[in-house]
C-alpha positions in Angstrom: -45.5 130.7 178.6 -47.5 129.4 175.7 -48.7 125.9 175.7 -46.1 124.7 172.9 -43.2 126.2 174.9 -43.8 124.2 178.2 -44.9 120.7 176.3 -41.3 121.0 174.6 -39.4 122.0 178.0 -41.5 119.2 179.7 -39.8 117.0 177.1 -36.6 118.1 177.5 -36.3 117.5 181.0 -38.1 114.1 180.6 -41.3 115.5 183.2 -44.5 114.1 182.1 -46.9 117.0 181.5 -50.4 117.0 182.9 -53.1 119.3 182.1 -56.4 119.9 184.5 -59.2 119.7 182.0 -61.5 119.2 184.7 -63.7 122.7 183.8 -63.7 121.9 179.9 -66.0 119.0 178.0 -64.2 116.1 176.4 -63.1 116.7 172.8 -61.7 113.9 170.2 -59.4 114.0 168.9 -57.9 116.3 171.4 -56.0 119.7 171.1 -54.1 119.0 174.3 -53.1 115.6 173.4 -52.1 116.1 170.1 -50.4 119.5 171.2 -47.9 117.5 173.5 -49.4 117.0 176.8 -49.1 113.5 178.4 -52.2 113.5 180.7 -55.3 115.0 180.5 -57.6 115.1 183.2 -61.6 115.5 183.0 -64.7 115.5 184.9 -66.8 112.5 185.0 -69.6 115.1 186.2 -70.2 118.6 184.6 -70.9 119.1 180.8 -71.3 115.3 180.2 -73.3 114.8 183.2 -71.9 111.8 185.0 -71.6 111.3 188.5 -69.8 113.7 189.8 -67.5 111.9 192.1 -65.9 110.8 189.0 -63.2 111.8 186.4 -61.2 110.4 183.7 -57.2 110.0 183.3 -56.0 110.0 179.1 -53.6 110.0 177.3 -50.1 108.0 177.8 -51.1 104.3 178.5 -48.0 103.9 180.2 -48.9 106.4 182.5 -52.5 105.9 182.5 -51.8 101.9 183.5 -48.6 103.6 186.0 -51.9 105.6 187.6 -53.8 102.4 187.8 -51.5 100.6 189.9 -51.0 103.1 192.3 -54.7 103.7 192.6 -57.2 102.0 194.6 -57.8 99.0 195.0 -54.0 98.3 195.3 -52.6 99.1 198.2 -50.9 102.3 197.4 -51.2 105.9 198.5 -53.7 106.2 196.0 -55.9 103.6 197.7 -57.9 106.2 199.4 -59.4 107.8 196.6 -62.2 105.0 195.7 -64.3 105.3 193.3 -67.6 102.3 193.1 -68.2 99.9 190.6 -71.5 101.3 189.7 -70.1 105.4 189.7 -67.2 103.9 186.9 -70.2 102.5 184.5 -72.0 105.6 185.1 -69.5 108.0 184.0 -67.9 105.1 181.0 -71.6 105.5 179.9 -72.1 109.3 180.3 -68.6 109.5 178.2 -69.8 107.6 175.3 -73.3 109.3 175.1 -71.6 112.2 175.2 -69.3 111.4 172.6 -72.3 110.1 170.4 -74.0 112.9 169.8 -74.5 113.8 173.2 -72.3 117.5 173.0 -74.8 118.2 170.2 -77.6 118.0 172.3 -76.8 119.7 175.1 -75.5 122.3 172.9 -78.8 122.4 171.5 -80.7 122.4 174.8 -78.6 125.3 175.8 -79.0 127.7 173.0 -82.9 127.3 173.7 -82.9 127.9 177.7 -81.4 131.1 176.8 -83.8 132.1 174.2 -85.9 131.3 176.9 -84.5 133.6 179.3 -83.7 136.1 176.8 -87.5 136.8 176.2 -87.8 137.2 180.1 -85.4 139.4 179.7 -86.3 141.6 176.8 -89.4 142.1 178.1 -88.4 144.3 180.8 -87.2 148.0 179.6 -84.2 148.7 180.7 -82.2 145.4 181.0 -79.8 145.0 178.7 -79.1 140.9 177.5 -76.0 140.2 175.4 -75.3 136.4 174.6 -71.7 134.8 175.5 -70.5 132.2 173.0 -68.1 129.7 174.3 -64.4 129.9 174.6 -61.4 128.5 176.1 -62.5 128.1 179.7 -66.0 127.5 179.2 -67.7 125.1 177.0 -71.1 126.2 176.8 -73.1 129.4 176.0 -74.2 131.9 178.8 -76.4 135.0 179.0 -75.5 138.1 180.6 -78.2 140.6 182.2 -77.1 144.1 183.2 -79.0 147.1 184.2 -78.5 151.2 184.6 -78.5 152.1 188.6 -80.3 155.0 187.8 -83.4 152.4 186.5 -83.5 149.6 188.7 -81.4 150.2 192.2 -80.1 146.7 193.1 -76.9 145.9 192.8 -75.4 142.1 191.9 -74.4 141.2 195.5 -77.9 141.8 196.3 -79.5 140.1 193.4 -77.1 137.2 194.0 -78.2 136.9 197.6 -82.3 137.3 196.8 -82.1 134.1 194.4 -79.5 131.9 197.1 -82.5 132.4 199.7 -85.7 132.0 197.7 -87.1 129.1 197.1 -86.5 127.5 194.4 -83.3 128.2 195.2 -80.9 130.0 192.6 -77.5 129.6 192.5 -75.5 132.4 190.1 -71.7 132.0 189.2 -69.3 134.7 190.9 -67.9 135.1 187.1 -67.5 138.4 185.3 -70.3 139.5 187.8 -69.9 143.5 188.0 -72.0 146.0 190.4 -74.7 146.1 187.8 -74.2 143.4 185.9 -75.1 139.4 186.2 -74.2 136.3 183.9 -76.6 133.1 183.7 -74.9 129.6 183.0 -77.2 127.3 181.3 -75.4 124.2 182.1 -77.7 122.1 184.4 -80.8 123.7 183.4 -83.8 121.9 181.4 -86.2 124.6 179.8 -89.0 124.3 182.1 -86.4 125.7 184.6 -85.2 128.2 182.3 -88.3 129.7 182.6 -88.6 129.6 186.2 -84.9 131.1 186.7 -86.0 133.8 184.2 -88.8 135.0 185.8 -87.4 134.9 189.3 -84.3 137.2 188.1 -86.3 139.9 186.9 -88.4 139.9 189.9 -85.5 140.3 192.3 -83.7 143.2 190.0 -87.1 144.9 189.5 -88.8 144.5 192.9 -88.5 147.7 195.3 -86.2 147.4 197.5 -87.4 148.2 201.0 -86.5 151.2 202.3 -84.0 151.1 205.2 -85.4 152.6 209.0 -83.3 155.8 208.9 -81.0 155.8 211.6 -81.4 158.5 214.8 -79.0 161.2 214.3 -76.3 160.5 215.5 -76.9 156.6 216.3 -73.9 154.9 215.9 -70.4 154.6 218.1 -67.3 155.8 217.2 -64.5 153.3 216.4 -61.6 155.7 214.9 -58.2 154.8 215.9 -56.9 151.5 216.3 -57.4 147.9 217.0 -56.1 144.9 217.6 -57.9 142.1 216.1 -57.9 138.2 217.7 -59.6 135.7 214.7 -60.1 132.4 216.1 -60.5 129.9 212.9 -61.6 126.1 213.6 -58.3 125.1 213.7 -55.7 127.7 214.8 -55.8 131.6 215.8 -54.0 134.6 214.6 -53.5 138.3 215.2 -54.5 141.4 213.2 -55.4 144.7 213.5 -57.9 147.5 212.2 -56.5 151.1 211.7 -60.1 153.0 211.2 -61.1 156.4 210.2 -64.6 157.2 210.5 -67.2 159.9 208.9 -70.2 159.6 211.1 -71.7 155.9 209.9 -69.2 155.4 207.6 -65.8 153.2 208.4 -63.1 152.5 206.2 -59.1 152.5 206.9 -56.3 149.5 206.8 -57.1 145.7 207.6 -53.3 144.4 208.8 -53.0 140.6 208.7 -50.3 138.5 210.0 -48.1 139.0 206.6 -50.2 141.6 204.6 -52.2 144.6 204.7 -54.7 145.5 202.7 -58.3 148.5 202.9 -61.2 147.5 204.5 -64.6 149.6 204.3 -68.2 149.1 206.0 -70.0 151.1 208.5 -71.9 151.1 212.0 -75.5 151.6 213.2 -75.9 151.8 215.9 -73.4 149.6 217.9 -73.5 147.0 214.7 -70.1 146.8 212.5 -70.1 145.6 209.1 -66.5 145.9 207.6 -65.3 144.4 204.4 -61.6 144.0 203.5 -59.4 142.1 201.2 -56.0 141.2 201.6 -53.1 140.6 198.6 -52.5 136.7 197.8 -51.4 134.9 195.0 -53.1 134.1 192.8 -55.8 134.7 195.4 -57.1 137.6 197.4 -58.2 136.5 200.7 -61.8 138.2 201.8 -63.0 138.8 205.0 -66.3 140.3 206.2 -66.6 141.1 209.5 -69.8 141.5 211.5 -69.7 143.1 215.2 -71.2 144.5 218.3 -69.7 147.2 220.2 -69.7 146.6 224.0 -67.7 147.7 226.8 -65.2 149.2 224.7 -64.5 145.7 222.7 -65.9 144.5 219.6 -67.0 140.6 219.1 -68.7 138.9 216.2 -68.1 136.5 213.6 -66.1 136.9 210.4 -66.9 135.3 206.8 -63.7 133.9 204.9 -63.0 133.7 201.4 -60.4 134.1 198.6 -61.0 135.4 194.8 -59.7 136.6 192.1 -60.8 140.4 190.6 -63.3 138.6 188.1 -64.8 135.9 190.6 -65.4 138.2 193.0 -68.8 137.6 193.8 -70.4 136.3 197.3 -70.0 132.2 197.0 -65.8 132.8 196.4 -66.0 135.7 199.4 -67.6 133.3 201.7 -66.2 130.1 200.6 -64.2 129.1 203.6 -67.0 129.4 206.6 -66.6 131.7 209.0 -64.4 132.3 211.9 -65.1 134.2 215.5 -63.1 137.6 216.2 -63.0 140.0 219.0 -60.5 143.5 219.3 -59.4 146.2 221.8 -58.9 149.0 220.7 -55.3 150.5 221.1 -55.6 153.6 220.5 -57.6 156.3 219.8 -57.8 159.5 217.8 -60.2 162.4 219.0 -60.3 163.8 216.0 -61.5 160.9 214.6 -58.0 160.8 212.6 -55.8 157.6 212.7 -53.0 157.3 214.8 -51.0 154.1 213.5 -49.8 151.7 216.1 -46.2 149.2 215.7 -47.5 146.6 213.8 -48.5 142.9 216.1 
């Protein structure tokens, strides 16, 4: 529904209507405000750079000073969420730099960390740079890098993983990331840094990737047919099974969860699984990436847990949730490396 429908209903029905600005930078005078909402939240952290345990409440003083009461350090429900003395100055402070010319600035320092990184990237043939302005869910500029397979080989996951482990450690966002295509977010960067994140980007698209051992023919097990799947989480346990088809190292087939079924890909060398799946949710998928051994007819491992949506699909959402152990029997089996599907646990 568009924004002036529900702020109308919302007063119709007398329900105060809040909106979660936390992701956005603090505007006056303000579009939400003065477009019907009663609340508006924002970070105390992010764009305006406060302490990040912090936020602000605006809007309605009689529910702003209703809040208050019910908030810490009355004791109330909201007593628990504490907040120090010194953290409150820090973001009241951050807030009115900000305000003060502060969104100027940073604007400003953004703009030139990507020029910077823009001449890191244009300098390599074959990477394409095309600059995002902002919009409604982000506040700030960003640069996106993308490549041709047939050029350089690596794909995002990979580059995404290369930067996480270096050192200094970079961190991408999961956002609009596509299998040859990466997006920078200027945000916390000063330009020294830009440089530095530039430069390490293009090595890790451009470097060779080493060249996997080729397997033995005919090194891996065979795992067609079906399996029931036992996932023990930190706190609670559940069922599932795998229906797999395989052509030689290469697995793919169903994933059934406890409510939901969904594919699931990933291969074998050796007696080493790695199967990837993602099961329907709303308004998340829920991600799961299993790593196994074969022995003894049973596979064990650990699983990596996540949930994302199509355009955050990237490998912070897909693991954001830890990681679980599994193990599975298998409970039946095809010879003809077919699928035979069992009652569902």
């Amino acid at each position: 529904m568009p924004f002036d429908q529900i702020a109308l209903r919302s007063k119709q029905l007398g329900i105060p209507l809040i909106v979660d600005g936390a992701g956005a930078a603090p505007n006056f005078p303000n579009v939400w405000l003065q477009s019907g909402a009663d609340l508006l939240i924002h970070s105390g952290g992010k764009y305006i750079s406060g302490p990040q345990s912090t936020g602000f409440l605006l809007g309605s003083e009689r529910l702003c000073r209703a809040a208050y009461l019910n908030g810490p350090p009355g004791q109330s429900f909201g007593r628990s969420m504490k907040v120090g003395k010194d953290e409150i100055i820090g973001a009241y402070v951050a807030l009115e730099h900000w305000v003060k010319g502060g969104a100027d600035r940073a604007m400003e320092r953004w703009r030139e960390c990507i020029s910077i990184m823009k001449r890191e990237f244009l300098s390599v043939p074959g990477l394409s740079v095309e600059e995002i302005e902002p919009d409604a869910a982000f506040c700030n500029p960003r640069l996106a890098v993308s490549w041709e397979v047939k050029t350089f080989s690596a794909n995002a996951d990979l580059i995404v993983k290369k930067l996480a482990s270096a050192r200094p450690r970079i961190v991408l966002h999961d956002c609009w990331q596509r299998p040859q295509r990466i997006v920078v977010d200027p945000t916390n960067l000063t330009k020294v840094e830009a440089e530095i994140v530039g430069r390490s980007i293009v090595h890790a698209i451009t470097e060779p990737p080493l060249a996997p051992a080729a397997p033995q023919e005919g090194a891996f097990e065979e795992l067609a047919g079906t399996w029931q799947v036992y996932i023990d989480f930190l706190h609670g346990s559940a069922v599932h099974a795998f229906m797999l088809r395989q052509d030689r190292q290469n697995v793919a087939g169903t994933h059934v969860g406890a409510e939901v079924s969904g594919k699931c890909r990933g291969n074998i060398i050796g007696s080493k699984l790695k199967l990837f799946s993602q099961l329907p949710g709303d308004p998340l998928g829920l991600d799961y990436e299993f790593e196994g051994t074969l022995r003894d007819g049973s596979l064990t491992g650990v699983v990596h847990l996540g949930a994302s949506a199509a355009k955050y699909s990237g490998v912070t959402f897909r693991r954001q949730f830890g990681q679980a152990s599994w193990r599975a029997k298998r409970t039946r089996t095809n010879q003809a490396g077919g699928v035979k599907c069992a009652s569902r646990p």
